[in-house]
C-alpha positions as CSV (number, residue, x, y, z in Angstrom):
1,X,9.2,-109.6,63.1
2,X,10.8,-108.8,59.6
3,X,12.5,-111.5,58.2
4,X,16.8,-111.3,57.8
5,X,17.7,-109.9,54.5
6,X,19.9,-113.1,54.2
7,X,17.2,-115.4,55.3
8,X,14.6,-113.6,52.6
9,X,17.2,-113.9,49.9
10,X,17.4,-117.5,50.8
11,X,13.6,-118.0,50.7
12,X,13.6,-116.3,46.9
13,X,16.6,-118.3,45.8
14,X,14.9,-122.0,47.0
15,X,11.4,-120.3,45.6
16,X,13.8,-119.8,41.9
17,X,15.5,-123.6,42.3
18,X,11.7,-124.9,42.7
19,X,10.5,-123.8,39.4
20,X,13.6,-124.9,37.7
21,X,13.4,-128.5,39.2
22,X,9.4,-128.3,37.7
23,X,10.4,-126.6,34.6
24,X,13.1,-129.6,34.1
25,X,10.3,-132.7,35.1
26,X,8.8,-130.8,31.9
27,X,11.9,-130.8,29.4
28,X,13.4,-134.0,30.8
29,X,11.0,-136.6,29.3
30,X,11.3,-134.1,25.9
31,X,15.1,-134.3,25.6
32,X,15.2,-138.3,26.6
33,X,13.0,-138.7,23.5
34,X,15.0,-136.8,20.8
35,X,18.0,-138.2,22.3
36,X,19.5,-141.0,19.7
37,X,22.1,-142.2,22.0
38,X,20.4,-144.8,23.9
39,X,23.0,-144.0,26.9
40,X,22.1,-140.6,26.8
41,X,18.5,-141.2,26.9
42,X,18.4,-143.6,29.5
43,X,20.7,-140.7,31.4
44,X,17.8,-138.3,30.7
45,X,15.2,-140.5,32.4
46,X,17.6,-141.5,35.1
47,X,18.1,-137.5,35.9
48,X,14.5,-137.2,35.7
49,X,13.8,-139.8,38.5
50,X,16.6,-137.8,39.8
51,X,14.9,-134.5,39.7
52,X,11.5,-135.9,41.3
53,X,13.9,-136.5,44.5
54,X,15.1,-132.6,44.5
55,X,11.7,-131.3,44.2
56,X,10.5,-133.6,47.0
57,X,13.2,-132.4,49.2
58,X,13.3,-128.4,48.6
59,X,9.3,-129.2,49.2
60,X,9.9,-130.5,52.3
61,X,12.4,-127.4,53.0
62,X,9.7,-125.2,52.5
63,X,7.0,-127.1,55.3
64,X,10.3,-126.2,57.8
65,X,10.2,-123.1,56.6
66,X,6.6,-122.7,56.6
67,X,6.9,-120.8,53.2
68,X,5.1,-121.5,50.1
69,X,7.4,-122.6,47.2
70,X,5.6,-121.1,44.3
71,X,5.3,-117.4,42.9
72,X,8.4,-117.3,41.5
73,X,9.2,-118.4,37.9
74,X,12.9,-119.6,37.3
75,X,13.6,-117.3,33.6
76,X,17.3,-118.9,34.0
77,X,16.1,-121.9,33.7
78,X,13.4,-121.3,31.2
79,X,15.8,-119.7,28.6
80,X,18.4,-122.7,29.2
81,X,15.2,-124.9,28.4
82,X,14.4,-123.0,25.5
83,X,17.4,-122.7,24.0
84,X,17.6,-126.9,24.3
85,X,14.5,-127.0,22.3
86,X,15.4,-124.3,19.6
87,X,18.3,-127.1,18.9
88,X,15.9,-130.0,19.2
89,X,13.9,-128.5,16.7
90,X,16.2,-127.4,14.1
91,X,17.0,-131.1,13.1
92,X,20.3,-131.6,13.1
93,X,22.1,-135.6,11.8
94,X,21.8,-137.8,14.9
95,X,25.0,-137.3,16.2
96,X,25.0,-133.1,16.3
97,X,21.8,-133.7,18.2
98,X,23.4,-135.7,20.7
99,X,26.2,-133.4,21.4
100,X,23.9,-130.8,21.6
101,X,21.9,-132.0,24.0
102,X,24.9,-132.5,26.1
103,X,26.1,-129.6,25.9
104,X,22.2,-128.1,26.9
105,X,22.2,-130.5,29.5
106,X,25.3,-129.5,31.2
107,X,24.5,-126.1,30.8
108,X,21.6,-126.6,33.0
109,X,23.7,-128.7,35.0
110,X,25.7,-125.9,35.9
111,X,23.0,-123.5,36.1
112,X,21.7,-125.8,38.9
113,X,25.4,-126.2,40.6
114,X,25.8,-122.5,41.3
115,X,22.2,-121.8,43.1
116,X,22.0,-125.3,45.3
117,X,26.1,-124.3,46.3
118,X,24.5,-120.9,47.4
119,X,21.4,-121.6,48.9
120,X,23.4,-124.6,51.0
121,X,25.6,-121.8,51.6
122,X,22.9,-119.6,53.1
123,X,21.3,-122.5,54.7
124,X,24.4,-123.4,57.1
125,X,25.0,-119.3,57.7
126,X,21.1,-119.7,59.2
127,X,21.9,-122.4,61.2
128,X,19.0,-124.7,58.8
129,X,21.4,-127.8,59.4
130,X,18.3,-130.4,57.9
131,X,17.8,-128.4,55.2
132,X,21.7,-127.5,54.2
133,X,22.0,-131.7,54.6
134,X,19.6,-132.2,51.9
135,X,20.4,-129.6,49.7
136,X,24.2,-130.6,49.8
137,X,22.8,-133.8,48.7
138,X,21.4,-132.5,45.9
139,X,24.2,-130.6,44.7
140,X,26.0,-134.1,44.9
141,X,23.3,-135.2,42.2
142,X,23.8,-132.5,40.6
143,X,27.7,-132.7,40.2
144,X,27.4,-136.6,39.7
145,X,25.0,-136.1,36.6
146,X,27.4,-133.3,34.9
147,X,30.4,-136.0,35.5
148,X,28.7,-138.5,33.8
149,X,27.4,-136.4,30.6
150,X,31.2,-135.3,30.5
151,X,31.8,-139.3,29.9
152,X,29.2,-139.6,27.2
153,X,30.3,-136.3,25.4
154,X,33.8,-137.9,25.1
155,X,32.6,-140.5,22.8
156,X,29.4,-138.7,21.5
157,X,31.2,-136.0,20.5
158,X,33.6,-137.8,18.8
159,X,30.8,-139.7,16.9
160,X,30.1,-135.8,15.9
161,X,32.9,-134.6,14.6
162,X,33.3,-138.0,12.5
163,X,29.7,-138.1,11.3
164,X,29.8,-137.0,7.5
165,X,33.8,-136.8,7.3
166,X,33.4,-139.9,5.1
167,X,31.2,-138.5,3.1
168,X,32.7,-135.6,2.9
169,X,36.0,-136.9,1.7
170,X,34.5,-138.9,-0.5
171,X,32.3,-136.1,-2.5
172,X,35.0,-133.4,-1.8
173,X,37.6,-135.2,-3.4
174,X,37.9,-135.8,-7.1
175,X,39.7,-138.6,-8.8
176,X,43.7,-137.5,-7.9
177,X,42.3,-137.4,-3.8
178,X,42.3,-133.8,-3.9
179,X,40.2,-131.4,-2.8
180,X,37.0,-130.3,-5.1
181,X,36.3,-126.5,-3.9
182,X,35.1,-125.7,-0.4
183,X,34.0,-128.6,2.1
184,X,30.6,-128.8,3.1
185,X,29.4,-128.2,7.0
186,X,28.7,-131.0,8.6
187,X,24.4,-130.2,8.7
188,X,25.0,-129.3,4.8
């Protein structure tokens, strides 16, 4: 019997949140590291405990299924992932980083948010009650985790936009206090 067109799509969409989940265990322990924040990093490795559960329960989706959950590779995810680590490697003062990295994170964040809201969508149209359950639980993670990097960005971010202002008004200023030419970036 050929499978629903809805029910296939569904099967594809769990098959893509599976390698982002993996492609995430990868990038988590990565991000926690360059993370200066101690907050943030601790959120990193708290997400990444986190993210063990969500692969655990879309694996145990697929053994209801009776569907593999590999041969698919998540390029959403992977170019959110490599974008993170283009920004990780170019360096940036401490406190850039940071802000980056919550920006990257929410990102992903979001990313995430949009396919377990659909495939929890498509679960409950198929009548998969069990599996709709857990993926609305992880969508719950999900949201949970993005409200909580929105509270460290209010204060990291700030740290940002500060970082270097001092120095800035103290090279960019000569000895009346006014300004000496153009000011500097912030990464200068």
């Amino acid at each position: 019997m050929e499978m629903n067109r809805l029910k296939h799509l569904y099967v594809e969409e769990l098959k893509d949140l599976y390698s982002a989940e993996n492609q995430l265990l990868k990038a988590l322990p990565k991000m926690a590291k360059a993370a200066t924040s101690e907050e943030l990093s601790a959120g990193f490795e708290e997400h990444l405990e986190q993210t063990k559960g969500h692969v655990e329960r879309l694996e145990k989706i697929f053994k209801a299924l009776g569907e593999s959950p590999k041969g698919k590779k998540c390029k959403g995810m992977e170019g959110l992932i490599s974008e993170g680590a283009e920004m990780i490697e170019e360096d940036p003062e401490p406190e850039e980083l940071d802000a980056g990295l919550i920006s990257a994170a929410q990102r992903v964040e979001h990313y995430e948010m949009a396919g377990y809201g659909s495939v929890a969508t498509y679960a409950k149209l198929l009548e998969e009650n069990e599996a709709e359950s857990l993926l609305r639980e992880t969508l719950e993670e999900e949201k949970e985790t993005d409200q909580k990097l929105t509270q460290l960005a209010g204060s990291i971010n700030v740290q940002a936009m500060n970082a270097g202002s001092d120095e800035e008004s103290e090279e960019g200023r000569g000895r009346s206090g006014k300004p000496k030419g153009k000011a500097r970036s912030a990464r200068a």
